[in-house]
C-alpha positions as a Markdown table, in Angstrom:
| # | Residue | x | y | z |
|---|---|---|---|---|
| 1 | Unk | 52.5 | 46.2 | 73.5 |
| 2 | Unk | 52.7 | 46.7 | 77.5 |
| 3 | Unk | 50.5 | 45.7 | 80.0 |
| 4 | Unk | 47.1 | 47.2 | 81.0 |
| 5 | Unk | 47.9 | 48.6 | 84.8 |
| 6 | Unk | 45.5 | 51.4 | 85.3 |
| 7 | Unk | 41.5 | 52.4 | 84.5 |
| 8 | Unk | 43.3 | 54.9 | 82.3 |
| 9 | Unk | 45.1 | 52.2 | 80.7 |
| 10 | Unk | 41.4 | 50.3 | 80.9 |
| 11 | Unk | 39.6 | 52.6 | 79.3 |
| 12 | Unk | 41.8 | 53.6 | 76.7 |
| 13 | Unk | 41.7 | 49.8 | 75.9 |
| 14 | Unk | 38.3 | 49.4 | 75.9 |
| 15 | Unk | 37.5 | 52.8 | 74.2 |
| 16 | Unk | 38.0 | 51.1 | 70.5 |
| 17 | Unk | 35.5 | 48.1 | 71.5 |
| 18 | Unk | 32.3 | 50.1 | 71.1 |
| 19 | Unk | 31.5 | 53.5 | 71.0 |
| 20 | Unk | 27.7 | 53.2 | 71.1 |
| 21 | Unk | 28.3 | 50.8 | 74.2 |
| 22 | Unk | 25.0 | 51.0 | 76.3 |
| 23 | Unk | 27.2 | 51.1 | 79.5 |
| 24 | Unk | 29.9 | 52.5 | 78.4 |
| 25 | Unk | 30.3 | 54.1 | 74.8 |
| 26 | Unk | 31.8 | 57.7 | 74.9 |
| 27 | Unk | 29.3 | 58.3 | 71.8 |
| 28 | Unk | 26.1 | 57.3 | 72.9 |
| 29 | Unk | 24.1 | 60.0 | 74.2 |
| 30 | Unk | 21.4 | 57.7 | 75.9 |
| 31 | Unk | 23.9 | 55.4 | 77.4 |
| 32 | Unk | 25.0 | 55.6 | 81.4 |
| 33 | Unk | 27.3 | 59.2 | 81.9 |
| 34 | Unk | 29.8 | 58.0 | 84.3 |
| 35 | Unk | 31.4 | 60.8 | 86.1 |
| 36 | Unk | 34.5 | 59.2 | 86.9 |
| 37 | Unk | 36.7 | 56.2 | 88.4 |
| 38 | Unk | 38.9 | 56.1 | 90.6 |
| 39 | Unk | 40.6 | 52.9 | 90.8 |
| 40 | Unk | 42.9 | 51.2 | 93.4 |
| 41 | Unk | 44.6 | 47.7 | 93.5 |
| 42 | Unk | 41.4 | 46.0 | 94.3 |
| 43 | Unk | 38.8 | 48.1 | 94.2 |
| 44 | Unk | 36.6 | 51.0 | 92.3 |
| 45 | Unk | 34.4 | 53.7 | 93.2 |
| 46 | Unk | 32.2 | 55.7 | 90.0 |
| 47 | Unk | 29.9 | 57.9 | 89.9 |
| 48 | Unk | 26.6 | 57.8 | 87.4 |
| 49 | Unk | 24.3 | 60.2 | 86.7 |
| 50 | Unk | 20.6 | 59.1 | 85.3 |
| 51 | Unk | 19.1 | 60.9 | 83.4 |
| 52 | Unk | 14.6 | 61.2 | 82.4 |
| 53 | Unk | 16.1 | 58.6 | 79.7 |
| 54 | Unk | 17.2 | 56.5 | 82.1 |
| 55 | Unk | 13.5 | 56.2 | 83.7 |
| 56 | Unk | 11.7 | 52.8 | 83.5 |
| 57 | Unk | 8.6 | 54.3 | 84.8 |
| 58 | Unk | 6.9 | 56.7 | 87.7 |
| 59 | Unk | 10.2 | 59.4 | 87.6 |
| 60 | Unk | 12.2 | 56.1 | 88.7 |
| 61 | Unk | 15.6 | 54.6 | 87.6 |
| 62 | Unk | 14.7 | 51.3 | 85.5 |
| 63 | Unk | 16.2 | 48.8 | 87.9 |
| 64 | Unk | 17.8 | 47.1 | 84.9 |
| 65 | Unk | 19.7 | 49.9 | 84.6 |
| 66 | Unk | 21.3 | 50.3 | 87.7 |
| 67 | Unk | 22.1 | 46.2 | 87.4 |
| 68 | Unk | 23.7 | 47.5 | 83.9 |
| 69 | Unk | 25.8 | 50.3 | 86.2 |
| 70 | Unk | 26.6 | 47.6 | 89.3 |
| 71 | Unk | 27.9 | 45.6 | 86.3 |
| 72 | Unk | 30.0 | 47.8 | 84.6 |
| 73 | Unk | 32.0 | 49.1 | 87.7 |
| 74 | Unk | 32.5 | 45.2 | 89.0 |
| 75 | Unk | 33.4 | 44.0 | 85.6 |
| 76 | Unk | 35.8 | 46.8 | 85.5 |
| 77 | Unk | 37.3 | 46.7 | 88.4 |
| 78 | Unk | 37.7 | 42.9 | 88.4 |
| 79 | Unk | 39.7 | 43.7 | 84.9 |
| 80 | Unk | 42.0 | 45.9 | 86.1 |
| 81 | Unk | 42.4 | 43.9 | 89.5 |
| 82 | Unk | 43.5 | 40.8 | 87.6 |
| 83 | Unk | 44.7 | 42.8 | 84.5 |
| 84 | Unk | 43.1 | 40.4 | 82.5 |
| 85 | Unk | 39.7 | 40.9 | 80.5 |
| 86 | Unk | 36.6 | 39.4 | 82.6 |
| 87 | Unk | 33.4 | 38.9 | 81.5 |
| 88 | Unk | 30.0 | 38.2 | 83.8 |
| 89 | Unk | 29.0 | 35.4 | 84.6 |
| 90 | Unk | 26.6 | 35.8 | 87.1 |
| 91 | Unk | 25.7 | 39.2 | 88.9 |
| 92 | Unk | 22.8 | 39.2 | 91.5 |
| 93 | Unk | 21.2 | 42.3 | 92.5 |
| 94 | Unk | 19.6 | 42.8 | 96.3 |
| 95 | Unk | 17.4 | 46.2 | 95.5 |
| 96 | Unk | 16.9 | 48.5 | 98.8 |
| 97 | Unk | 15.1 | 51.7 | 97.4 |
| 98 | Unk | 13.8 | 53.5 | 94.3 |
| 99 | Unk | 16.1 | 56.3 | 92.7 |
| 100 | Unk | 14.5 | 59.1 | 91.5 |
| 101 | Unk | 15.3 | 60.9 | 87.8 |
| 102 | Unk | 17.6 | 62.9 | 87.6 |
| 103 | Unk | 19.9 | 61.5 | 90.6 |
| 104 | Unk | 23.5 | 61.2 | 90.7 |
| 105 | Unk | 24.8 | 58.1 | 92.5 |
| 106 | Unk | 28.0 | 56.6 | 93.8 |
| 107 | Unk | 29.1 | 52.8 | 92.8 |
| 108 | Unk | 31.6 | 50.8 | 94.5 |
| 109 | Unk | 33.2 | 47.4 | 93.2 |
| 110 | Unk | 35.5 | 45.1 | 95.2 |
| 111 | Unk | 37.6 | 42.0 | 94.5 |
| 112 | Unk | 36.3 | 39.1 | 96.7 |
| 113 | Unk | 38.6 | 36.4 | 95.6 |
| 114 | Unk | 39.9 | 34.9 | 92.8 |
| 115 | Unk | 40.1 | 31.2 | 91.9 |
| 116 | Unk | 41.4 | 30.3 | 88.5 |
| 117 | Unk | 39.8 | 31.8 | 85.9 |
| 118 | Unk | 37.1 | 32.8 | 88.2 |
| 119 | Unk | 36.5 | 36.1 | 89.8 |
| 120 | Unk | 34.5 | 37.0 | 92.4 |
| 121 | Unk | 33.1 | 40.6 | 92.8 |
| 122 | Unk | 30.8 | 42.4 | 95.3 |
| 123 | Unk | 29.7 | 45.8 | 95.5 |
| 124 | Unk | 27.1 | 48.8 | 96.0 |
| 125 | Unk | 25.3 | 52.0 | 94.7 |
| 126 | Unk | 24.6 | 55.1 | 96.9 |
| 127 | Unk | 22.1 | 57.7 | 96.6 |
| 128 | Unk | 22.3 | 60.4 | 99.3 |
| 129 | Unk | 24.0 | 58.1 | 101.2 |
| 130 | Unk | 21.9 | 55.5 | 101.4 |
| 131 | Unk | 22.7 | 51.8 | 99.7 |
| 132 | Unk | 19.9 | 51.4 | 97.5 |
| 133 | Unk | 21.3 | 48.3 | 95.5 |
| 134 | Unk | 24.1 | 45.5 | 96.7 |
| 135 | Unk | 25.6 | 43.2 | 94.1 |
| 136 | Unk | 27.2 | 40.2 | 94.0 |
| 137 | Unk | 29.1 | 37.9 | 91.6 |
| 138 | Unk | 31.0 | 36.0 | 89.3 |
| 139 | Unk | 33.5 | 37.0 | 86.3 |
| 140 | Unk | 35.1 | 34.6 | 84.1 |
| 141 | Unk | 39.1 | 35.9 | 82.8 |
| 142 | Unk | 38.6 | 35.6 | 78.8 |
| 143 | Unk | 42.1 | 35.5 | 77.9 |
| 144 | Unk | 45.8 | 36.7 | 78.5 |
| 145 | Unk | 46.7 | 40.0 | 80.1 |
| 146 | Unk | 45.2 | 43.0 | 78.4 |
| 147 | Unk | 47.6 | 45.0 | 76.5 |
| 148 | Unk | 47.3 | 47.7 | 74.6 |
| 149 | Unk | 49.9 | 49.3 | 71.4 |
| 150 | Unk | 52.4 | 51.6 | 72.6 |
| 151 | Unk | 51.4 | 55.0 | 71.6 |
């Protein structure tokens, strides 16, 4: 077993946990279709791309959806800051504008702080350069460092 270090690492890990994920499963064709990560020490940027699925009414994004996206990136990114598996505990959403479907956006998660178990997380999404959602919050580290088998 060897330490998780990277989103590669990350993902790889959290590949087996649910392929049907809602945020994040490979397999599920109505799920969120992240574009990529790009991961540094402290921080992550991803982009998403919503689909007519994805609507929750009026050709707009559901806004649960982009609080499912904000989520993902943050809880990610405080994983593979801490290199221990995070869950949420509390993720507040400040809505700026409406997303029209189909639209591509940009997230961006950043480690606040950390304090014990507890991590805090901020972070954005970006349509056309605009911020049309901020998010803010708290993760709670599950358990010891994330591993995965050697291959």
């Amino acid at each position: 077993m060897r330490r998780v270090s990277t989103f590669e690492d990350l993902a790889a890990t959290y590949a087996a946990h649910n392929p049907l994920c809602a945020a994040c499963g490979a397999d599920n064709p109505y799920g969120l279709a992240f574009v990529g990560h790009h991961p540094t020490t402290d921080t992550m940027a991803a982009t998403v791309r919503f689909e007519s699925h994805h609507e929750g009414g009026n050709g707009l994004v559901h806004g649960g959806l982009i609080a499912t996206a904000l989520d993902e990136v943050l809880g990610r990114c405080a994983c593979v800051a801490t290199g221990v598996h995070a869950v949420t505990a509390r993720l507040e959403i400040d809505y700026r504008a409406a997303v029209a479907t189909p639209s591509e956006c940009e997230l961006t998660g950043r480690l606040e702080r950390v304090d014990g178990k507890k991590v805090w997380m901020t972070g954005s999404m970006t349509h056309a350069g605009e911020v049309v959602a901020q998010a803010h919050g708290l993760w709670i580290s599950t358990g010891p460092a994330l591993t995965r088998p050697e291959p």
